[in-house]
MMTF fields as JSON, N, C-alpha, C and O atoms, coordinates in Angstrom:
{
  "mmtfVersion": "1.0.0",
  "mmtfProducer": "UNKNOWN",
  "numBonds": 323,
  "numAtoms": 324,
  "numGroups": 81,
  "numChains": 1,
  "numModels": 1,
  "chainsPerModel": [1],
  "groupsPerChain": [81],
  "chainIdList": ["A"],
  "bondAtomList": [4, 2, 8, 6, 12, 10, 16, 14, 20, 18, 24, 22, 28, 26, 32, 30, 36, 34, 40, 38, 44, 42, 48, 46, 52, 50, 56, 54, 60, 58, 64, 62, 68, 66, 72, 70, 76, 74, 80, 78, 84, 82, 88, 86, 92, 90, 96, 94, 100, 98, 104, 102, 108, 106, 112, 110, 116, 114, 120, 118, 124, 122, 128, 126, 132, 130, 136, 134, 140, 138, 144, 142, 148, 146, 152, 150, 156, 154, 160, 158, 164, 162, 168, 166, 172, 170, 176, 174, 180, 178, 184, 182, 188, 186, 192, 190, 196, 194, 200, 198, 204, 202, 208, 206, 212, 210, 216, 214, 220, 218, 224, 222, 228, 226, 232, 230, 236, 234, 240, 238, 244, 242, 248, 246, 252, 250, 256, 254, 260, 258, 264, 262, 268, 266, 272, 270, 276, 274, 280, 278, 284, 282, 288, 286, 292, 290, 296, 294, 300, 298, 304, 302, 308, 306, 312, 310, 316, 314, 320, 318],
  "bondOrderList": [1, 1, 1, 1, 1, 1, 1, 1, 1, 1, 1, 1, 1, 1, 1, 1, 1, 1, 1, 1, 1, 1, 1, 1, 1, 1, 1, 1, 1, 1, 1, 1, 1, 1, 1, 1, 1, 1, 1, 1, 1, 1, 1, 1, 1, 1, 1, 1, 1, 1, 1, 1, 1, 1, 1, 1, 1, 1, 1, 1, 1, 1, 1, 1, 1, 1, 1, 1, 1, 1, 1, 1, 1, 1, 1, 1, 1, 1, 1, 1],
  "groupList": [{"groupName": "UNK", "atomNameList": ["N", "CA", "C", "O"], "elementList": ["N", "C", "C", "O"], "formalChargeList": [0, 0, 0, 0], "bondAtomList": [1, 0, 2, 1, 3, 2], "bondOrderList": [1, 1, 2], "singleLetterCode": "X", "chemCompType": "L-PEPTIDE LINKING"}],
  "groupTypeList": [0, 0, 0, 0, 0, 0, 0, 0, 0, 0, 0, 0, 0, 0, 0, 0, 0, 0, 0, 0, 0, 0, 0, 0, 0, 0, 0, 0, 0, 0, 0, 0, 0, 0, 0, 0, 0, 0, 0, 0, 0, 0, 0, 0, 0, 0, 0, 0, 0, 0, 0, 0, 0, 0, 0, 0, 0, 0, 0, 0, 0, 0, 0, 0, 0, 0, 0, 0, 0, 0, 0, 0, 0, 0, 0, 0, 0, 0, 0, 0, 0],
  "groupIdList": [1, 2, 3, 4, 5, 6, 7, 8, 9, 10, 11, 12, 13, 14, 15, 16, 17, 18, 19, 20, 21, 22, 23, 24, 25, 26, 27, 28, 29, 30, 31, 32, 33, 34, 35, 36, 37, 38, 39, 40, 41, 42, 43, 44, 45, 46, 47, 48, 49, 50, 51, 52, 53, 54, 55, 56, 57, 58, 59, 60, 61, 62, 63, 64, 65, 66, 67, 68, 69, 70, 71, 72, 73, 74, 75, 76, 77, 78, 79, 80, 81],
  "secStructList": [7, 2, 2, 2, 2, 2, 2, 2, 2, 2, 2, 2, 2, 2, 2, 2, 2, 2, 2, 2, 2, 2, 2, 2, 2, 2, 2, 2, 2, 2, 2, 2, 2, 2, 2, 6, 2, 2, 2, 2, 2, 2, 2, 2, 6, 2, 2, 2, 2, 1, 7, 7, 7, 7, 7, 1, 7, 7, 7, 7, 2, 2, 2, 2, 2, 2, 2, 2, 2, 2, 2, 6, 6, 6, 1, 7, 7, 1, 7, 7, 7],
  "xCoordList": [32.183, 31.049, 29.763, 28.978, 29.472, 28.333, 28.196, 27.081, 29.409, 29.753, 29.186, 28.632, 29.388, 29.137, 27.938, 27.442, 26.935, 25.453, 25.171, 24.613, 25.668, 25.049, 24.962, 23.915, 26.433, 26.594, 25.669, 25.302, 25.59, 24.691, 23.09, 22.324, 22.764, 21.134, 21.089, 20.444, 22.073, 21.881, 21.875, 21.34, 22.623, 22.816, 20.988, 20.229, 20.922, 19.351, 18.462, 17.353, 18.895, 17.552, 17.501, 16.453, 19.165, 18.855, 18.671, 18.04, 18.986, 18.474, 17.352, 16.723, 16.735, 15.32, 14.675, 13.671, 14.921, 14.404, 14.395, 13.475, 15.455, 15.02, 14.548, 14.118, 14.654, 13.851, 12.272, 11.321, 12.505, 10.204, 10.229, 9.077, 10.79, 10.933, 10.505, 9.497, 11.507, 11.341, 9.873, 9.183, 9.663, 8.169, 7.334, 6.797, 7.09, 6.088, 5.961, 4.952, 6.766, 7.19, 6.651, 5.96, 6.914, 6.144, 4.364, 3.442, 4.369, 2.74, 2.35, 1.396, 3.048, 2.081, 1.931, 0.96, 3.119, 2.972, 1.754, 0.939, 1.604, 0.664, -1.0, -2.017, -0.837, -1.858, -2.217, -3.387, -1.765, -2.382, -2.504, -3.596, -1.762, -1.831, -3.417, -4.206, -3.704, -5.045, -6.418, -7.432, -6.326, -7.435, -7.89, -9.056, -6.618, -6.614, -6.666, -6.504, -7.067, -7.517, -8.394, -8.004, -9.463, -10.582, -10.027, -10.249, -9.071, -8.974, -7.789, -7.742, -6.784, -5.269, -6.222, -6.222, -6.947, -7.971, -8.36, -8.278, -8.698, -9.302, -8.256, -8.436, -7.391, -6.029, -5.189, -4.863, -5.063, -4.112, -4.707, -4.086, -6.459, -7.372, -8.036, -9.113, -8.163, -8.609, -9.65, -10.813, -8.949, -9.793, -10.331, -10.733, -10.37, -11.451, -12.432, -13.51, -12.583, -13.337, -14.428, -15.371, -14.199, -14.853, -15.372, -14.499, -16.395, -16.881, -17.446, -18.013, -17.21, -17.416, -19.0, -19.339, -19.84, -21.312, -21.237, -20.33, -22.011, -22.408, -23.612, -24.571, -23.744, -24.987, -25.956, -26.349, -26.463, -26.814, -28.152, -28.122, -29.861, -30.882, -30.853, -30.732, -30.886, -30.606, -31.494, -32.568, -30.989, -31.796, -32.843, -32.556, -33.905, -34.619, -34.189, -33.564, -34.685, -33.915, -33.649, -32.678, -35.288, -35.176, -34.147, -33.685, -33.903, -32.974, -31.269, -30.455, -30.824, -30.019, -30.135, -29.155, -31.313, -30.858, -30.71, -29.63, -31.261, -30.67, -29.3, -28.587, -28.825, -27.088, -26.829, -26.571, -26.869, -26.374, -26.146, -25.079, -27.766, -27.721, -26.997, -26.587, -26.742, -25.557, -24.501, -24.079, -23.757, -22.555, -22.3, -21.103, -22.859, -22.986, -23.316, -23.212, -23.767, -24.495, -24.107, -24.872, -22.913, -22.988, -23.267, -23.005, -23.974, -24.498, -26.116, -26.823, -26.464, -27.943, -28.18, -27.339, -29.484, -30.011, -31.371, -32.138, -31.888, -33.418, -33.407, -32.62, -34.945, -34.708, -35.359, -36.179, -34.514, -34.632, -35.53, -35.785, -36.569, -37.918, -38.126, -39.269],
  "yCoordList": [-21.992, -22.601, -21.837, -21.591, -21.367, -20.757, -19.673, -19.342, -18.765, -17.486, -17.283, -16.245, -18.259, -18.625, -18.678, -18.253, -19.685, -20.2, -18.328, -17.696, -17.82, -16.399, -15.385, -15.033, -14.964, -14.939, -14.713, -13.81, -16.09, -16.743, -16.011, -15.474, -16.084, -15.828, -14.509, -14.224, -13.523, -12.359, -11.777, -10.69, -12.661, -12.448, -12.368, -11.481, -14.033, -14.046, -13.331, -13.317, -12.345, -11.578, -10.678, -10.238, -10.031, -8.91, -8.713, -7.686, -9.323, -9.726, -9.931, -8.888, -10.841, -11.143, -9.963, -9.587, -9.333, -7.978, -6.88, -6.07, -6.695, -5.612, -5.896, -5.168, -7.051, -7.954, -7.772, -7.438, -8.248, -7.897, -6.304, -6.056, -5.467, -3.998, -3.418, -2.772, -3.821, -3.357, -3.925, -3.285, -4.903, -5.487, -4.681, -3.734, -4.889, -3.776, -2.058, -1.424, -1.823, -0.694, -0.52, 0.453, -1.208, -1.126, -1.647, -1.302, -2.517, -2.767, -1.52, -1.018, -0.571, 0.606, 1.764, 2.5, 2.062, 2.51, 2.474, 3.396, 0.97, 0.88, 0.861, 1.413, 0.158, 0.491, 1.862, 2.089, 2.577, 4.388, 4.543, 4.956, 4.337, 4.746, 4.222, 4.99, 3.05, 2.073, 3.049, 3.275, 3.505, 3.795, 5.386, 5.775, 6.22, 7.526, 7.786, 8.845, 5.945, 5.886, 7.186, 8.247, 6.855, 8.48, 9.852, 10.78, 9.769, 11.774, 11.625, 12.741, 10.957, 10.491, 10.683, 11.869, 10.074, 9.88, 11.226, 11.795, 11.705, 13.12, 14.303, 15.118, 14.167, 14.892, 14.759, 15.691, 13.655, 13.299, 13.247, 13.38, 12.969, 13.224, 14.004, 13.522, 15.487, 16.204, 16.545, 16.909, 16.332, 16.943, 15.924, 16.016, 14.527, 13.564, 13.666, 13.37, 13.998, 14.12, 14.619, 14.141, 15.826, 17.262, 17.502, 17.648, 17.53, 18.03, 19.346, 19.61, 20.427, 21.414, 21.652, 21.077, 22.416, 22.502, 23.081, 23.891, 22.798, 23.112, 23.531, 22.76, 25.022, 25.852, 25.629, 26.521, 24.164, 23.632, 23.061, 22.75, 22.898, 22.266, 20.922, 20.414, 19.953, 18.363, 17.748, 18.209, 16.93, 15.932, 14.928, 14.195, 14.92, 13.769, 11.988, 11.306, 11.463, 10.296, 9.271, 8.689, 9.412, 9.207, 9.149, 8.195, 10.283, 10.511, 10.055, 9.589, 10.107, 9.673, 7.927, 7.257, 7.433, 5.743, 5.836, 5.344, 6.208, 6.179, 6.583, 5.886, 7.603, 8.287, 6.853, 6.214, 5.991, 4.941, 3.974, 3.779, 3.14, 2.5, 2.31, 1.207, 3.836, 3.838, 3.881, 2.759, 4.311, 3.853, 2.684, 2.443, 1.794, 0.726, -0.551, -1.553, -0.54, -1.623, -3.118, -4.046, -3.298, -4.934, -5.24, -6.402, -4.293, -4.736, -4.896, -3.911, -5.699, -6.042, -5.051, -4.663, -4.6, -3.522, -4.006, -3.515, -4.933, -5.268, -6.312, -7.231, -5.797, -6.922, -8.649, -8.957, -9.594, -10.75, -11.335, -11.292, -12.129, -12.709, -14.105, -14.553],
  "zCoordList": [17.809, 17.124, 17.421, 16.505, 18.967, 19.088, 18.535, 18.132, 18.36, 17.855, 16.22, 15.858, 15.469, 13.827, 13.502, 12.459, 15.189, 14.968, 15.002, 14.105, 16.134, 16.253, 14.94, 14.396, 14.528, 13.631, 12.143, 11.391, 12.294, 10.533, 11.171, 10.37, 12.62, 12.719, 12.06, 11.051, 12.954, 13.045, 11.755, 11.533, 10.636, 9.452, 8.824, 8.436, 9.048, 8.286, 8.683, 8.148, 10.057, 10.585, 9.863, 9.39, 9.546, 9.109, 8.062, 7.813, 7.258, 5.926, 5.811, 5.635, 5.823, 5.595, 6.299, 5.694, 7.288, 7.342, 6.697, 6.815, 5.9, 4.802, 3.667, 2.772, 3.754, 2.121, 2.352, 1.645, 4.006, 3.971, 4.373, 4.727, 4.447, 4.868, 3.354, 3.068, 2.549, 1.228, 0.552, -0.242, 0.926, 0.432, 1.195, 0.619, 2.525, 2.951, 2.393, 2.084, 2.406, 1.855, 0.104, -0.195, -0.602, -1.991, -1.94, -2.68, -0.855, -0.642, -0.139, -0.735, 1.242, 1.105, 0.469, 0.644, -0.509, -1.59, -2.243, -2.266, -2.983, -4.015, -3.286, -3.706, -2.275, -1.587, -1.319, -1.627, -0.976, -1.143, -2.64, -3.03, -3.371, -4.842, -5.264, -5.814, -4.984, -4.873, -4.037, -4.697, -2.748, -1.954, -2.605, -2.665, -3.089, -3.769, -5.214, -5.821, -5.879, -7.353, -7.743, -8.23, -7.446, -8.003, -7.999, -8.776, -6.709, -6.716, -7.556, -8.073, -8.035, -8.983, -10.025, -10.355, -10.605, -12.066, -12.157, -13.245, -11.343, -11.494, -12.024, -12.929, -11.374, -11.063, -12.759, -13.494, -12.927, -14.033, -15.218, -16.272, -15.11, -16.268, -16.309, -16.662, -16.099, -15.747, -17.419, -17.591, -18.014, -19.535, -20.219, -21.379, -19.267, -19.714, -18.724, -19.238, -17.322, -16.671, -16.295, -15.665, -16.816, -16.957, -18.561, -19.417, -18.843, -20.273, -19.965, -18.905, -21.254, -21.294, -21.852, -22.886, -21.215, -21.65, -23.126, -23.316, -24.127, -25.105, -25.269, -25.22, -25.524, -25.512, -26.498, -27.251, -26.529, -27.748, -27.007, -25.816, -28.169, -27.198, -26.874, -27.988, -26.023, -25.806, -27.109, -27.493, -27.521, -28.807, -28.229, -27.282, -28.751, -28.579, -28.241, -29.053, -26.865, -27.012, -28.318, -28.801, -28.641, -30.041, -31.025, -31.65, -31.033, -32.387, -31.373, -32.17, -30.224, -29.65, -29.904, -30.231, -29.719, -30.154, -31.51, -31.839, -32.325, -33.733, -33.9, -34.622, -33.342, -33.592, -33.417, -34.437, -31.817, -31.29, -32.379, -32.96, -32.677, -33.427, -34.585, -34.946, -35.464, -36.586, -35.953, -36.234, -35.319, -35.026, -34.445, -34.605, -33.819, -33.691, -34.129, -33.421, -35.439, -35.792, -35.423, -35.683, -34.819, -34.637, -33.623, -33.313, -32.555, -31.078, -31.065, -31.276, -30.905, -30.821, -29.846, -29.035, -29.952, -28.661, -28.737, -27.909, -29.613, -28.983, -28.077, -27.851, -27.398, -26.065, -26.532, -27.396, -25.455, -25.876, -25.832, -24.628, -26.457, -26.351, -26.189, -26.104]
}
């Protein structure tokens, strides 16, 4: 009888030990995947990250809220009174 109680523990130890082994194990996975977000983004998006200069003169802000404004028209941009 004591042999069975032993047995069944040693069973649930070891079990439930690789069940939270395997859980820890995918938490520190994703957790590094998580703390090394920016340099991964950088890495894997490299040609969204980086824009190439255009030897062109900068536009007036001016005329930049207007570009805005037409492509945008359903966002209010004046301020609230």
């Amino acid at each position: 009888m004591a042999i069975k109680i032993r047995q069944a523990c040693l069973w649930v130890h070891r079990y439930s030990g690789l069940v939270m082994a395997a859980f820890l194990f995918m938490a520190g996975i994703t957790g590094a995947l998580l703390a090394f977000h920016q340099e991964l983004d950088d890495v894997f998006n490299h040609k969204l990250a980086y824009v190439d200069v255009e030897p062109r003169p900068q536009l007036p802000i001016a005329t930049l809220h207007d570009k805005v404004i037409e492509a945008y028209p359903e966002y209010n941009t004046k301020p609230n009174n």
